[in-house]
N, C-alpha and C positions, 0 to 999 in steps of 0.2 A: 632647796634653792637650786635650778637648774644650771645657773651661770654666780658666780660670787665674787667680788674682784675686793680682794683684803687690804687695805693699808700700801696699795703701790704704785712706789717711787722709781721713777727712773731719769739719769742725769747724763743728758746729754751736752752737757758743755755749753752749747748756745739756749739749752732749753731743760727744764728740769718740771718731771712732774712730780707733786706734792702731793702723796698720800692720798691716793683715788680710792674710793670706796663705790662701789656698784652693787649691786642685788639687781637679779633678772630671770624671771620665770618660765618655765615649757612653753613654747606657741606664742612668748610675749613679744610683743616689737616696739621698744622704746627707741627714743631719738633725742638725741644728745645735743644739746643745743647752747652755744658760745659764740664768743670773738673769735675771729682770726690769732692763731698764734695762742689760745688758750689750751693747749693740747690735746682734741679733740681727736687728731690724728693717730699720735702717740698712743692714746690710751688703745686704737681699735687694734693698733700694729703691735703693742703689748701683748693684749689679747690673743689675737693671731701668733705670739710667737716670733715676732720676729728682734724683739728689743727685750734681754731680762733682766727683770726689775732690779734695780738695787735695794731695794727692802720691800716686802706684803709679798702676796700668795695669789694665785688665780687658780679657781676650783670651776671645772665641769661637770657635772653630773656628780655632786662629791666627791671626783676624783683630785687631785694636788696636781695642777698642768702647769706648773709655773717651769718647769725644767725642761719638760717635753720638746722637743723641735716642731715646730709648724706644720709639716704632713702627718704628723704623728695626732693634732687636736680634734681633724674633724669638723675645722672651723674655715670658711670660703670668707675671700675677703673684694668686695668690687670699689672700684676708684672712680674717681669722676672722669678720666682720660681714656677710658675703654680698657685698655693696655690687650689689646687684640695683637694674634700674629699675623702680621701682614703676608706671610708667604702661604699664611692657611685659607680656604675659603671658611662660610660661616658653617659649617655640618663640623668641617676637622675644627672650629676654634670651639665649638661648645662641647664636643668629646674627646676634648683633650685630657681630663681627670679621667675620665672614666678608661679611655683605654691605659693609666696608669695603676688601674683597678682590674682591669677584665681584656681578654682578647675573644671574646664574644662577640663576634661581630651584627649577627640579632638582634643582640641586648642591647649593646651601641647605640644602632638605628633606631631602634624604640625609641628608647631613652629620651636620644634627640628629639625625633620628630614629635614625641610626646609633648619635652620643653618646649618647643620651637612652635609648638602650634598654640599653647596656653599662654606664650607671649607674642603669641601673631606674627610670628616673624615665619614660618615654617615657607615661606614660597621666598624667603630667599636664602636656603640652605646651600645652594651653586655658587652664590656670589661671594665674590674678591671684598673683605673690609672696608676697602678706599673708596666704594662705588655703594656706600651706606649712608647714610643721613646720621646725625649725631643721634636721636632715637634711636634708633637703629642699631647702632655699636651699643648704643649703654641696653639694647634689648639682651643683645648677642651677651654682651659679657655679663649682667644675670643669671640667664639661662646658662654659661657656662656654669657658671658658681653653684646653681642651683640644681645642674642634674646629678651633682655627685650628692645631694640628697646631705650636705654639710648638717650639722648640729645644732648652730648656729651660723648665718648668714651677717657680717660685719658689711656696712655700705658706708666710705668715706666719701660724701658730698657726691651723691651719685648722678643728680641730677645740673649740678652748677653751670653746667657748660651747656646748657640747654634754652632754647626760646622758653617763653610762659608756657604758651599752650600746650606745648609738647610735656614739657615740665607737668605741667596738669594732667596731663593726660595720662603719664608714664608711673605719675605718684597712685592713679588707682587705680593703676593696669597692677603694679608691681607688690600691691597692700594683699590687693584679689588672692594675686600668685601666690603669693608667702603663704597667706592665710589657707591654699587648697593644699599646700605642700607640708604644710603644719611645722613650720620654719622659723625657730626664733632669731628673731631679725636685732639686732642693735643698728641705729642709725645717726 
């Protein structure tokens, strides 16, 4: 089992998750699907690292991650809100992991332009965030997530803030991507 989520619980006071159990395989991309307010969230930010559990276990690759810090899993997490930096253009917002990884500035540029052109964004690596179309940010903050080559790729409602058609458009721009990148996706 590539991803395993044991028996966990986490209590946040206003919100408490009961006993989640998950199983999720190499290259799988499953999608999580509830109510608002059903912990859907929760569970991805669990995963990620950022909340630990009050009871169960989250395993990686058979390894025991439930303790680990969040740069430590290996694990990219994308939001429905972009969460771009606005003082970066888009080339500095998708190599922002990587130059936390490497001062290779080559490999950088690859990288990028690599991601950037498999999600079509690559002719607007100059441009300032704010002067982007809502596609557009949720391409950028993908490809960020995605050039650091994560383990697994977590997507909380990536697409919500979007028209239909872009919405449509962007779910098999982004199914394509995962699948070349060989990227187990929870969604």
């Amino acid at each position: 089992m590539f991803l395993e989520v044991e028996n966990v619980s986490v209590d946040l006071g206003e919100f408490y998750l009961d006993h989640a159990n998950l199983k999720l395989d190499k290259n799988d991309y499953m999608v999580i699907i509830g109510p608002t307010g059903s912990g859907k969230s929760v569970l991805l930010e669990t995963i990620a690292g950022f909340y630990k559990p009050d009871t169960g276990k989250i395993f990686l690759e058979g390894k025991d991650i439930t303790n680990l810090p969040p740069e430590k899993r290996g694990i990219s997490i994308v939001y429905q809100d972009y969460v771009l930096f606005p003082h970066m253009n888009v080339f500095e917002n998708i190599a922002y992991g990587l130059r936390k990884k490497t001062d290779d500035n080559e490999f950088i540029k690859s990288k990028v332009q690599e991601m950037a052109e498999l999600l079509k964004i690559a002719h607007l690596l100059d441009r300032s965030p704010e002067t982007l179309s809502g596609g557009e940010k949720q391409r950028t903050a993908i490809a960020r997530s995605l050039v650091v080559e994560p383990k697994i790729l977590l997507m909380d409602e990536p697409f919500a803030a979007l028209d239909v058609n872009t919405h449509a458009y962007l779910t098999a721009l982004i199914k394509n991507v995962i699948s070349n990148c060989q990227t187990t996706c929870l969604h």
